[in-house]
C-alpha positions in Angstrom: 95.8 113.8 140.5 97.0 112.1 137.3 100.8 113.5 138.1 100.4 111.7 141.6 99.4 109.0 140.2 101.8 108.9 137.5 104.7 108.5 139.9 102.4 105.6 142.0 102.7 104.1 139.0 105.9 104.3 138.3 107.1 103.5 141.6 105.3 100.0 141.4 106.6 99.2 137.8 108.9 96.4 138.6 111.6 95.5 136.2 113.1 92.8 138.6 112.5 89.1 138.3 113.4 86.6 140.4 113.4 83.5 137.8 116.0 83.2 134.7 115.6 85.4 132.0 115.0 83.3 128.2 118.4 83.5 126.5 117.3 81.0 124.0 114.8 81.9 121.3 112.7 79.3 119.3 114.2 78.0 116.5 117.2 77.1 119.5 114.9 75.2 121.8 113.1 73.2 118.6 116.4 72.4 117.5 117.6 71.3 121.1 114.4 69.4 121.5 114.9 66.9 118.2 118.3 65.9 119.9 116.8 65.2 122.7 114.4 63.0 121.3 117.0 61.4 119.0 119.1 60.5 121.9 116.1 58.1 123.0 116.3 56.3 119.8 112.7 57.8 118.5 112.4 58.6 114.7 109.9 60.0 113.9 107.6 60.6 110.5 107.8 63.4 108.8 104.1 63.9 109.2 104.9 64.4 112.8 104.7 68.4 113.4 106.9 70.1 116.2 105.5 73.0 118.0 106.6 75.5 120.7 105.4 77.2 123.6 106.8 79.3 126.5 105.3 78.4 130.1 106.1 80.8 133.0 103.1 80.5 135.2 103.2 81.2 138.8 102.5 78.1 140.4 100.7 77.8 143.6 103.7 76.3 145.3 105.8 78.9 143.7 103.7 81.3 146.2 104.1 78.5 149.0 107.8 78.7 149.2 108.5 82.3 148.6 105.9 83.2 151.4 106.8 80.2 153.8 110.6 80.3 153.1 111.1 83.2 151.5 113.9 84.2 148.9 117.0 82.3 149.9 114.4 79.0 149.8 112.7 79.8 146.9 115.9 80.7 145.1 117.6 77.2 146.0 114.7 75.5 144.5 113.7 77.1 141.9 114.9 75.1 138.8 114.6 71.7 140.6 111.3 71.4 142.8 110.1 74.7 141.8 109.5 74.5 137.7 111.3 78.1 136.2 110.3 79.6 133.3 110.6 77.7 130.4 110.2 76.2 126.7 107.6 73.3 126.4 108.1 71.4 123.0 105.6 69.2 121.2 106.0 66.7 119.3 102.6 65.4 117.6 100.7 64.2 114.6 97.2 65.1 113.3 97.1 62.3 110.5 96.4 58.6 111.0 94.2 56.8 113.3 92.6 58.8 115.4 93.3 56.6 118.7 96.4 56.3 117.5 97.4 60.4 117.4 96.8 60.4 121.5 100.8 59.7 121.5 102.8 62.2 121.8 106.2 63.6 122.8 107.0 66.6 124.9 110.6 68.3 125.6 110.9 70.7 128.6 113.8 72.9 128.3 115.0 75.8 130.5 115.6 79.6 129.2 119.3 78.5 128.2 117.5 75.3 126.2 118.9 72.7 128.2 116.4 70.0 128.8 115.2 69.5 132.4 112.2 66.9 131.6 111.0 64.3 128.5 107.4 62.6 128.6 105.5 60.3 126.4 102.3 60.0 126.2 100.8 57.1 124.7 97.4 55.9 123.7 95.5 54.0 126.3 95.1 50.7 123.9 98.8 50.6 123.1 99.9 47.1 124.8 102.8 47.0 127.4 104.1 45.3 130.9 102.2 44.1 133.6 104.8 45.2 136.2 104.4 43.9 140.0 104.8 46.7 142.3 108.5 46.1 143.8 109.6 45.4 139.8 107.9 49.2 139.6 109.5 50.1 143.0 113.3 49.4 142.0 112.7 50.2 137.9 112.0 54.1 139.7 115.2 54.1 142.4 117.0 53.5 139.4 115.7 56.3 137.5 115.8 58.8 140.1 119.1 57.9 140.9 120.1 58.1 137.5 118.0 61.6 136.8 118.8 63.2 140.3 121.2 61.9 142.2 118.5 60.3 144.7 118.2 56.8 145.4 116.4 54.5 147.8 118.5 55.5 150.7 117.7 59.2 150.3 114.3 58.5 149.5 111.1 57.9 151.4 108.5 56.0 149.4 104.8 57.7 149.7 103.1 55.6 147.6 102.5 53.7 144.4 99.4 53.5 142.3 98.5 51.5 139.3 96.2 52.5 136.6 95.3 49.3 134.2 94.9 49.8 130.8 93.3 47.1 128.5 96.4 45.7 127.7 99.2 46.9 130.2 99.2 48.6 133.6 100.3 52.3 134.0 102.1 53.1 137.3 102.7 56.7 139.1 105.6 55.9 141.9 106.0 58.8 144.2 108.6 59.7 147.0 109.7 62.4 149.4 113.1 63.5 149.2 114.2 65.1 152.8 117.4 65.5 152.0 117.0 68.5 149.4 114.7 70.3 151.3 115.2 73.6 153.2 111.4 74.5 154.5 109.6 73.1 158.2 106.6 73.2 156.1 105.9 71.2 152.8 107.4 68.4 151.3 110.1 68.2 148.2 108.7 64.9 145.7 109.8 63.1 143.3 106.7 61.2 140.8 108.0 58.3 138.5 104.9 57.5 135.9 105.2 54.1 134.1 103.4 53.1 131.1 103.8 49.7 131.1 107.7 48.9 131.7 108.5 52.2 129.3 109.6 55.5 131.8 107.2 58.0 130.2 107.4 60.7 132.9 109.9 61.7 135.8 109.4 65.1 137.7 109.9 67.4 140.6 107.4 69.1 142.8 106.5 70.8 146.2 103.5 69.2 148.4 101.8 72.1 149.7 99.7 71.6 153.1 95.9 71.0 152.4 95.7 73.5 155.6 97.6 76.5 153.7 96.0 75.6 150.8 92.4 76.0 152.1 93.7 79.6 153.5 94.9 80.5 150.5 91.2 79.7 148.4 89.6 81.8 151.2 91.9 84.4 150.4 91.1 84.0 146.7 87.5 83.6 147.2 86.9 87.2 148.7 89.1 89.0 146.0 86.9 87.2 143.7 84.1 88.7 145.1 85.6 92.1 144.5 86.3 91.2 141.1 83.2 89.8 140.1 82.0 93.1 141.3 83.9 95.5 139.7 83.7 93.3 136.1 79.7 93.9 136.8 80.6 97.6 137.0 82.6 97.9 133.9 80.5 95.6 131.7 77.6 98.0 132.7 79.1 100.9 131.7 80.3 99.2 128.4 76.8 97.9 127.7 75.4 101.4 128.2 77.9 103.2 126.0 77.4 100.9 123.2 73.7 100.8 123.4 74.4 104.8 123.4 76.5 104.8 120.3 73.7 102.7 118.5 71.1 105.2 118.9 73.1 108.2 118.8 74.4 106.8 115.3 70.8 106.8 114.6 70.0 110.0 115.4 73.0 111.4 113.6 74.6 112.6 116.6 77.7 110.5 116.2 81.1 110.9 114.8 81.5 107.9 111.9 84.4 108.8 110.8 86.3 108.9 114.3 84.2 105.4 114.3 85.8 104.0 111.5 89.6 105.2 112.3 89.1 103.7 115.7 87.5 100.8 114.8 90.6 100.1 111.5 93.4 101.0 114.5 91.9 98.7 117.3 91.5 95.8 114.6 94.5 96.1 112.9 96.3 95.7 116.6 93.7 92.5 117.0 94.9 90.9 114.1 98.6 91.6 115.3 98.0 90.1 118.9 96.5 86.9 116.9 99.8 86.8 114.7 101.9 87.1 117.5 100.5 84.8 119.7 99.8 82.4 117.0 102.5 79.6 118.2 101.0 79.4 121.7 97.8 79.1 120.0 98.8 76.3 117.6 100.9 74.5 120.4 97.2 73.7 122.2 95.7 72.2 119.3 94.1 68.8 119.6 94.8 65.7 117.9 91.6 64.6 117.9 90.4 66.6 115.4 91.9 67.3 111.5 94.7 70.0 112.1 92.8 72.7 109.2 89.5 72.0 111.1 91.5 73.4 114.6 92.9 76.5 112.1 89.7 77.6 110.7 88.2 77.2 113.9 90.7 79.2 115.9 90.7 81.9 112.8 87.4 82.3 112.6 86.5 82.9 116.4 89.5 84.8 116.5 88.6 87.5 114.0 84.9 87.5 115.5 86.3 88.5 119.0 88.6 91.2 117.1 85.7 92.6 115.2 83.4 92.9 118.4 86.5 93.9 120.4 87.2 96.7 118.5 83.3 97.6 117.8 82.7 98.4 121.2 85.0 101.0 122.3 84.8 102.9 118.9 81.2 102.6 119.3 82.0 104.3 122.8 84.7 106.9 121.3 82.2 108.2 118.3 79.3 108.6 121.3 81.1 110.7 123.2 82.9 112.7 120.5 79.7 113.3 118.2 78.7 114.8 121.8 80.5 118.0 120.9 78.6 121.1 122.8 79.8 120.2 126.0 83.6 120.2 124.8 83.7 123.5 122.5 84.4 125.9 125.2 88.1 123.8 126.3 90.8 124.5 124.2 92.0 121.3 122.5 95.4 121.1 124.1 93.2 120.9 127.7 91.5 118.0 126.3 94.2 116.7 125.2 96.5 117.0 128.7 92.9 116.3 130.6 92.8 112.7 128.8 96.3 112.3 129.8 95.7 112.9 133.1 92.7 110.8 133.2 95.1 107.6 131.7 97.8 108.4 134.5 95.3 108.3 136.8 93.5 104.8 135.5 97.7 103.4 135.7 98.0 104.8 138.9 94.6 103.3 140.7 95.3 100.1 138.6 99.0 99.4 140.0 98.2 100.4 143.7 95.6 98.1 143.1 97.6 95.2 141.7 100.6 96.0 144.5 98.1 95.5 147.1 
């Protein structure tokens, strides 16, 4: 069973992507990122701190086009209406007024680090224009002409809301571009988002159907079901083997040392994932509190979860192992291929699963 399952597996490992792979590392995009932000004229503090992240989410209307259009339309807009994988830069402060720390600066690049997208965000008291909608109207043709190519006779305006601030009104333009569109189905957009008279956000995006989209949460809602119930089954049987472990530690029926070596190896390989993923943690911190406040915070809960994380399981491991009658008649290299098998057969169930 766990050799047929073996090969499932390994017939649904996919190695193929259909978005860009990241040529550019870090310290490239960073760098990329301060030129871009020097080219609009910004200087900026040197208590300003730059952080990075990678985004590569699968959008809902990444599934709308490839299931709707399929490859050759999902191919020919990815990178323009369809967002590809890609580095987000951030460019904030933690020090200073705290109303004042709600601006920001943000660098979208794409996995060779060319920029695709800059937005501002400013705090809401910060005073600006009082724009009148066709001012607002011709200030976007311009930028979308500029930006894409698209201008008002390529565009069909949708609509145009204002947002008033205490001392300027905020504006979010948006239009349908039919021109660059290859599906029956959906709708290509371009949003233009004014802060006053300043251009703090232009972007691309897909309008999905509300009818596909309410097919698609039904969809969602029943595999939830099934995953609500099978989490219910596994946090059982963790609940039961820990509460085991405690009392057969108790008893002295428990292998501590076997314990303690899993319990050093799973938290060693906590405290790695935390180091690893440290940048995409840091890259979410808010300015609205101190920056060390967000560090000790995020450390602290962070080494908690390791801890408990690795308590369970080895709690779990030195049950069943102190359990040693029932295993002394099978030769150790039978336990050893039977807990292999058992893995290729937990991979196997787990990618039919995933392919389905």
């Amino acid at each position: 069973a766990g050799l047929v399952l073996l090969i499932a597996w390994a017939f649904n490992l996919s190695v193929h992507t259909d978005a860009p792979p990241f040529q550019a590392g870090r310290e490239k995009a960073i760098e990329a990122a301060r030129r871009v932000v020097a080219e609009q004229g910004i200087v900026l503090p040197d208590t300003w701190r730059v952080v990075a992240a990678v985004r590569g989410e699968i959008q809902s209307s990444h599934r709308f086009v490839w299931k709707q259009g399929g490859e050759s339309a999902y191919q020919q807009l990815l990178g323009s209406y369809l967002v590809p994988p890609h580095w987000q830069v951030r460019f904030a402060t933690f020090e200073g007024d705290v109303a004042e720390r709600a601006e920001e600066y943000h660098v979208f690049l794409g996995t060779d680090a060319e920029p695709f997208q800059f937005r501002h965000e400013l705090p809401e008291a910060r005073p600006g224009a009082r724009l009148s909608e066709d001012e607002v109207l011709q200030r976007s043709y311009r930028v979308t002409q500029a930006q894409f190519g698209a201008g008002a006779d390529q565009l069909e305006e949708i609509s145009i809301k204002p947002s008033k601030q205490p001392h300027r009104t905020d504006w979010l333009a948006t239009f349908a571009d039919r021109e660059h569109y290859p599906m029956d189905e959906g709708e290509a957009r371009i949003s233009v988002n004014l802060k006053g008279s300043e251009v703090a956000n232009v972007y691309r995006w897909i309008h999905i159907p509300e009818e596909w989209q309410r097919q698609e949460r039904e969809k969602a809602t029943r595999f939830q079901i099934v995953l609500a119930i099978c989490s219910f089954v596994v946090a059982g049987c963790f609940m039961g083997g820990i509460a085991g472990g405690i009392i057969a530690w108790s008893r002295k029926q428990f292998d501590r040392g076997l314990f303690l070596s899993s319990f050093g190896l799973l938290s060693g390989i906590g405290l790695l994932n935390l180091f690893n993923s440290w940048p995409s943690v840091a890259f979410r911190f808010s300015t609205a509190q101190p920056l060390e406040r967000s560090i000790l915070t995020t450390v602290g809960v962070g080494l908690v979860s390791i801890l408990v994380s690795a308590a369970a399981p080895s709690l779990i491991i030195g049950l069943i192992h102190g359990t040693k009658s029932a295993c002394q008649s099978v030769a150790r290299s039978e336990r050893i291929l039977l807990g292999l098998a058992l893995g290729a057969i937990f991979a196997g169930i787990t990618a039919l699963v995933s392919s389905w």
